[in-house]
C-alpha positions in Angstrom: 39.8 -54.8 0.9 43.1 -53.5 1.1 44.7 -51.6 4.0 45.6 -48.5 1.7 41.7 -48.4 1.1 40.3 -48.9 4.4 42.6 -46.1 5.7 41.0 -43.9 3.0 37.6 -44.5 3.9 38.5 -44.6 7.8 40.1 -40.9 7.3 37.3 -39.5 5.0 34.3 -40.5 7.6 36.5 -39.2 10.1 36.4 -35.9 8.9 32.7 -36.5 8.0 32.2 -36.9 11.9 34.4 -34.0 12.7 31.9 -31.6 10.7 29.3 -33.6 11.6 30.0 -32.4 15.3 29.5 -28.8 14.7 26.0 -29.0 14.4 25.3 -31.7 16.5 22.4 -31.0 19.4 19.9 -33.8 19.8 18.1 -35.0 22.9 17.4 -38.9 23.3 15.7 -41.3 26.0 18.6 -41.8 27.8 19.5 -38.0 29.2 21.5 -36.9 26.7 22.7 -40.5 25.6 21.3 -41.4 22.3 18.9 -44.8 22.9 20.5 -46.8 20.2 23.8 -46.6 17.5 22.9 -47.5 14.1 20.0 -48.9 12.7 20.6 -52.4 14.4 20.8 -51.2 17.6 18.2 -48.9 16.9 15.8 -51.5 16.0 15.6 -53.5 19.2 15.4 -50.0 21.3 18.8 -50.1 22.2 19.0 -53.9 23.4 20.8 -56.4 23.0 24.0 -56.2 25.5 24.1 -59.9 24.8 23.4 -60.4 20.9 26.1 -58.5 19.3 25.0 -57.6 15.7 27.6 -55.2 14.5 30.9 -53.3 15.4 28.4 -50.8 17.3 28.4 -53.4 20.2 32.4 -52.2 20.4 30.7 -49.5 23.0 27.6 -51.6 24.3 29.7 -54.7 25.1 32.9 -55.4 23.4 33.0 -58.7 25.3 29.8 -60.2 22.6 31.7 -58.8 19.8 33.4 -62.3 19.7 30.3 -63.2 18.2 30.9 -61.2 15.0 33.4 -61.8 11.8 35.1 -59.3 10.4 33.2 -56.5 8.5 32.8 -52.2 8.2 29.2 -50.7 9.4 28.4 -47.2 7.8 25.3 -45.5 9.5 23.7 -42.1 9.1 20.9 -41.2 11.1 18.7 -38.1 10.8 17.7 -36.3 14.1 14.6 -34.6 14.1 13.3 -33.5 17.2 10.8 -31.0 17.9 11.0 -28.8 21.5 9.1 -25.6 23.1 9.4 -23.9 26.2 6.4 -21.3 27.5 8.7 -19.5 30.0 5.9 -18.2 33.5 6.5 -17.5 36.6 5.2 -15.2 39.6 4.4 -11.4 38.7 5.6 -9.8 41.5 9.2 -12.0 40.9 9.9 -10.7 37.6 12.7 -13.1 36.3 11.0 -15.6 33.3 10.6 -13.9 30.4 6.3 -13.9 30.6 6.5 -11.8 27.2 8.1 -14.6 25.0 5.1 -16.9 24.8 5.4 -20.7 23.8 8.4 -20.8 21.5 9.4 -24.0 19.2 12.3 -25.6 17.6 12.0 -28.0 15.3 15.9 -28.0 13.4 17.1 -31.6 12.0 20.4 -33.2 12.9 22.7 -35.3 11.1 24.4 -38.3 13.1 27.2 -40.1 11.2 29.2 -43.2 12.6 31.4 -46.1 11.4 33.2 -48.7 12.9 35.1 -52.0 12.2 35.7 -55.7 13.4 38.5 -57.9 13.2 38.5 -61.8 14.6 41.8 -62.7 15.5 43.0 -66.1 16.8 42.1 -65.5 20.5 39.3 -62.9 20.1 37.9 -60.0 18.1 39.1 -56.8 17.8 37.3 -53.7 16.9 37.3 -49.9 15.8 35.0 -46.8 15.1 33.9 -43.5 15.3 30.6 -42.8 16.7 28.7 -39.5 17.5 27.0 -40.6 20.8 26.1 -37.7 22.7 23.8 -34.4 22.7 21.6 -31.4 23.2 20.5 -28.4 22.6 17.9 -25.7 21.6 17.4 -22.5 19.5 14.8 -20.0 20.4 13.9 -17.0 19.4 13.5 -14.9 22.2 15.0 -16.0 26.4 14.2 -17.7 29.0 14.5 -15.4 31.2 13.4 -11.6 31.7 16.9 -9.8 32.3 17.9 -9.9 28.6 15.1 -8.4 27.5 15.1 -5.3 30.3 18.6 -5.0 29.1 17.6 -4.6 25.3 19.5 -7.9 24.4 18.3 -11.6 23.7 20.5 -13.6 25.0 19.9 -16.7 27.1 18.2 -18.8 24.6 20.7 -21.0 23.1 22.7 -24.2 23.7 24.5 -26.8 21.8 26.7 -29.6 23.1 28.0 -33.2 21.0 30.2 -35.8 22.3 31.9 -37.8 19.3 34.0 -41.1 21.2 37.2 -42.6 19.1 37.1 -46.7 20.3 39.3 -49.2 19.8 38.5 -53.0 21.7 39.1 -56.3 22.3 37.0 -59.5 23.0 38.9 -62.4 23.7 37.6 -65.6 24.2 38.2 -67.9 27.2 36.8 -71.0 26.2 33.2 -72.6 26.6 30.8 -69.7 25.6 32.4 -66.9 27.9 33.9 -64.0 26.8 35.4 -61.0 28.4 36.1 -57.6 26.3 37.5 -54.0 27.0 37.1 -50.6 25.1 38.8 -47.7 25.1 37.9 -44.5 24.5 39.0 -41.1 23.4 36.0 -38.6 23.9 35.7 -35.3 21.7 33.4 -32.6 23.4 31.7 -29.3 21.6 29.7 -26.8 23.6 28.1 -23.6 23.0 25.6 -21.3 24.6 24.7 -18.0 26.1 23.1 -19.0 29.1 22.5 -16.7 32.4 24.9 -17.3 34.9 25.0 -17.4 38.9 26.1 -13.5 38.4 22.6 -13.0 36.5 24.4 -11.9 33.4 25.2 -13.9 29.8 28.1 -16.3 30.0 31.9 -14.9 29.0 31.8 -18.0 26.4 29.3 -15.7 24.3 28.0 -18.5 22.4 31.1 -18.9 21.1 32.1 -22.7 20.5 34.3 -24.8 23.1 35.9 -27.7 22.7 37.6 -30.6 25.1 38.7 -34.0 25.9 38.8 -36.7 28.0 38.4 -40.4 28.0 37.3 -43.4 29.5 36.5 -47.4 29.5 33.9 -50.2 28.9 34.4 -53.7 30.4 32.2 -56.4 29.4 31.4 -60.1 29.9 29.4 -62.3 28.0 28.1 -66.1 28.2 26.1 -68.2 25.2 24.6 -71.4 25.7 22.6 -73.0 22.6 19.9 -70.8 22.8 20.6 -68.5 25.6 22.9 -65.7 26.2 23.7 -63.4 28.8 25.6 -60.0 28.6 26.5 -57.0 31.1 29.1 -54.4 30.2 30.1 -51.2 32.8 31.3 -47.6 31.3 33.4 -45.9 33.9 33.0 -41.8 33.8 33.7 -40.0 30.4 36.3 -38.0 32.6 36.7 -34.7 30.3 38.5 -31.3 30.7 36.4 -28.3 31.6 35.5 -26.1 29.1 37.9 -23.0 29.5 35.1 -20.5 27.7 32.7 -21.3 29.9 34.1 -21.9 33.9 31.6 -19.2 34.8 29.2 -21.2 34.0 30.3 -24.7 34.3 33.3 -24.5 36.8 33.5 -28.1 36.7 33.8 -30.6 33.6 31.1 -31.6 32.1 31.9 -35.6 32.4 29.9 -38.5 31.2 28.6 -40.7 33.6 29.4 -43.6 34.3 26.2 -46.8 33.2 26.1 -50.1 33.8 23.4 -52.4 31.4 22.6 -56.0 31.1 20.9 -58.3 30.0 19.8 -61.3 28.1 18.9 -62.6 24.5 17.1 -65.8 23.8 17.1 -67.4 20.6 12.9 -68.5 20.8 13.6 -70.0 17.4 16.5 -70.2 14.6 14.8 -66.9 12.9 13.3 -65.5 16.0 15.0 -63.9 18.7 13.8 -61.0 21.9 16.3 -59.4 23.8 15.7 -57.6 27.5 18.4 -55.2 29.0 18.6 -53.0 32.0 20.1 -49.9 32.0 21.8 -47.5 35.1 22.9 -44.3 34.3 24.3 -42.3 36.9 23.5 -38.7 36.6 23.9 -37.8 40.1 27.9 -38.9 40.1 28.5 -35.9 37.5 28.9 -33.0 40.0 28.2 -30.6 37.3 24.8 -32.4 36.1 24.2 -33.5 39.4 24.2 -30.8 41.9 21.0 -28.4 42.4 20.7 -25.4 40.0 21.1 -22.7 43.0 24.8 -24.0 43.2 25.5 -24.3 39.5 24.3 -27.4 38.0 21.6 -28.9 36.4 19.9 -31.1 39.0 19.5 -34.4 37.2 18.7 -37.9 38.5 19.8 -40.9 38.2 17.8 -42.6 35.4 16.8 -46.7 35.5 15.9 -47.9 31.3 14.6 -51.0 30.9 15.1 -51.8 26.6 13.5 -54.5 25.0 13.5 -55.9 21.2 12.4 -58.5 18.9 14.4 -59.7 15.8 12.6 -62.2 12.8 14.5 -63.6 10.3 11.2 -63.8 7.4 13.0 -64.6 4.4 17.0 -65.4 4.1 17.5 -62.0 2.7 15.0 -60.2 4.8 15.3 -59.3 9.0 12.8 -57.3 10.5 13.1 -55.7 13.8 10.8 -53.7 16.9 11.9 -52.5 20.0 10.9 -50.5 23.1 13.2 -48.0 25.3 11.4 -47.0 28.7 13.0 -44.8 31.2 12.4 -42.4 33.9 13.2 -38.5 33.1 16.3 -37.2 34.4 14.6 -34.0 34.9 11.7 -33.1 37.0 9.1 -30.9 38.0 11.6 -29.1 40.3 13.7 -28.3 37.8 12.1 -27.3 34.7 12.9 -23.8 34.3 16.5 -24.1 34.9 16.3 -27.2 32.3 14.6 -24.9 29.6 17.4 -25.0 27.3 18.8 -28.8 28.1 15.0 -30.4 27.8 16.2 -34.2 28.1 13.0 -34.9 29.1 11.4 -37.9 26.9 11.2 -41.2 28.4 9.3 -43.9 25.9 10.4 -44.4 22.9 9.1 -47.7 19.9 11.3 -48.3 17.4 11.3 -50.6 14.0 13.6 -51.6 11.3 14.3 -54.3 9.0 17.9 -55.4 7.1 17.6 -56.9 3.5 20.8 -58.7 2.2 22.1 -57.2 -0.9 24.5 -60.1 -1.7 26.5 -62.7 0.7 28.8 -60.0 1.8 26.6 -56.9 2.1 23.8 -55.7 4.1 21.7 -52.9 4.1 19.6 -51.8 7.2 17.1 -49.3 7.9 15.9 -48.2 11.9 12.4 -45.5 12.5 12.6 -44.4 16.1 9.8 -42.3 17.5 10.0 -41.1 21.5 6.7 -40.2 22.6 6.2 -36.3 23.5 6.7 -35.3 27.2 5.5 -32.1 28.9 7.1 -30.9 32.3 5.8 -27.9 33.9 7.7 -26.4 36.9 6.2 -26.8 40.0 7.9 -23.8 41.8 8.7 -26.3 44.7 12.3 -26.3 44.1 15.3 -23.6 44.6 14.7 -20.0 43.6 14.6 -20.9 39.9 12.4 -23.4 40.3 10.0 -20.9 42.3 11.0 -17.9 39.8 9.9 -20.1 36.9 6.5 -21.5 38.1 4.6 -22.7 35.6 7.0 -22.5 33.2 6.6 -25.7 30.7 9.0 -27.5 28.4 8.0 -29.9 26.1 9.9 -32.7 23.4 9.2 -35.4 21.2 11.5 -36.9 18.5 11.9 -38.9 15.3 14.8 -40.4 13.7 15.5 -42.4 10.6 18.8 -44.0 10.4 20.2 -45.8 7.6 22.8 -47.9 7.8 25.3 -50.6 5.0 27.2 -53.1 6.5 30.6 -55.2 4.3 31.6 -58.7 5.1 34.9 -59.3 4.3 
């Protein structure tokens, strides 16, 4: 493949993941991390810190990339989550909006993402574009009451996508260790009409925002015959506020940093199972982590253990299953002020399967279902968790994410 053709197809998915990021509002396992990239990683439930399998594992763990030969990964994966809220709360506190009833929203999402690998003489290098971030809701009527009194309908939306631009290295230091870095350049869209501390519709309007920021991943890795071992840590997404909306959210709205290892043993030649652990630290976001009352969210740290299985049955034919478990980010407490960011799943199973179109092409296939969860407010929190009692949000998700892969 020549270079005058790679940068064509690099620069048309590039704009494919720009337009992509308009609509992008999903919720996933992991807050509002999706649990897997591409159908590979997908398949094993997000595993696999130490099996690289394509140039996805550029943000997982560059460090197994060394693993890999050179070849281009094309995924598209369709979102399809369905959410509700049923907004209550105390009669004589008239702030949830009691009249709106249980609301849905069941709108479909489009993830694209594409990345490359290079081997080099000391290492591997690697590029890509990957949509990795979001959430969001559209209801028909608000959340809470003080729209309505007004005659308006406002507080009822939000959308926000993170798109990361990466470029790594793996290099390899000799006797089955590894040690790789990524770099990132992150690309933030936000939107919403939200109620503020003031009790009155954000200045952004729903009107989109944008910003950016960056960050890094280091990784290790280490492969004996039929062992490996991997662990890779993301430092903070550190992004700029979003100008539209520092009424709302008067500090940035960074991506925290995770840390996630784990191991991969080769039971057989065909047969392999993969086990990682997961940190992701909510609380170090100021914005996501502080209480409600003084502006944020009120999210917690979340602990995911992932697990997968892949079986070579036939030379052309791999078939994958996987598990994602995790603790909720978001919790009785803080419900209602969570009504329109419901990042609430936490178990998700997951299958796929790759057939080998010829030598030098693959195709691959991932199904991802996260069990529904249901979180009602306990009215044992801050003011909003008390002026929300009872009120319940709810989410379950499906994707199906298809992905080709080019050996070159």
């Amino acid at each position: 493949m020549g270079c005058s053709s790679f940068s064509s197809t690099l620069s048309r998915w590039a704009v494919v993941l720009l337009v992509a990021m308009i609509s992008l509002s999903a919720q996933a396992t992991d807050g509002h991390q999706l649990v897997g990239l591409g159908a590979l990683q997908i398949g094993t439930g997000g595993a696999g810190v130490a099996s690289a399998k394509d140039s996805t594992w550029l943000l997982l763990n560059p460090a197994s990339m060394i693993t890999l030969d050179r070849r281009l990964d094309f995924s598209f994966e369709i979102f399809a989550p369905y959410r509700y809220m049923e907004p209550k709360g105390p009669l004589l506190m008239p702030m949830a909006n009691r009249f709106a009833g249980k609301m849905d929203d069941d709108s479909i999402f489009y993830i694209p993402a594409m990345g490359a690998v290079f081997p080099t003489k000391h290492g591997v290098l690697g590029v890509g574009l990957f949509a990795v971030n979001g959430m969001g809701v559209d209801y028909r009527h608000s959340r809470t009451l003080i729209p309505r009194l007004l005659g308006q309908n406002f507080d009822r939306r939000t959308q926000y996508g993170v798109m990361k631009v990466a470029l790594g290295y793996a290099h390899d230091l000799g006797d089955g260790w590894a040690l790789g870095a990524t770099a990132t350049l992150d690309y933030a869209r936000f939107k919403t009409d939200m109620l503020t501390l003031n009790f009155w519709e954000t200045r952004g309007g729903n009107r989109t925002d944008d910003v950016f920021g960056g960050g890094l991943t280091l990784g290790v890795y280490k492969e004996w015959e039929r062992l490996s071992l991997g662990a890779a840590y993301t430092t903070p997404q550190w992004m700029q506020s979003f100008g539209k909306y520092k009424d709302l959210l008067p500090l940035p709205m960074d991506i925290p940093q995770t840390v996630q290892a784990g191991l991969a043993w080769r039971i057989t030649p065909e047969l392999e199972w993969v086990l990682d652990y997961k940190f992701i630290d909510w609380s170090g976001v100021r914005q996501i982590g502080k209480a409600p009352i003084k502006g944020g969210f009120g999210w917690k740290d979340q602990h995911v253990v992932k697990s997968g299985l892949s079986w070579l049955v036939h030379p052309r034919w791999t078939v994958r299953a996987g598990t994602s478990l995790a603790n909720s980010p978001i919790d009785s407490k803080i419900a209602f002020a969570n009504a329109l960011f419901p990042a609430i799943v936490k178990s998700h199973l997951t299958a796929g399967f790759s057939f080998a179109i010829t030598e030098q092409s693959d195709i691959h296939f991932a199904y991802e279902h996260a069990f529904a969860n249901t979180i009602t407010d306990s009215g044992k929190g801050d003011l909003f968790s008390f002026a929300g009692k009872g009120t319940r949000i709810h989410l379950k998700e499906n994707t199906y994410t298809i992905q080709y892969s080019y050996k070159f």
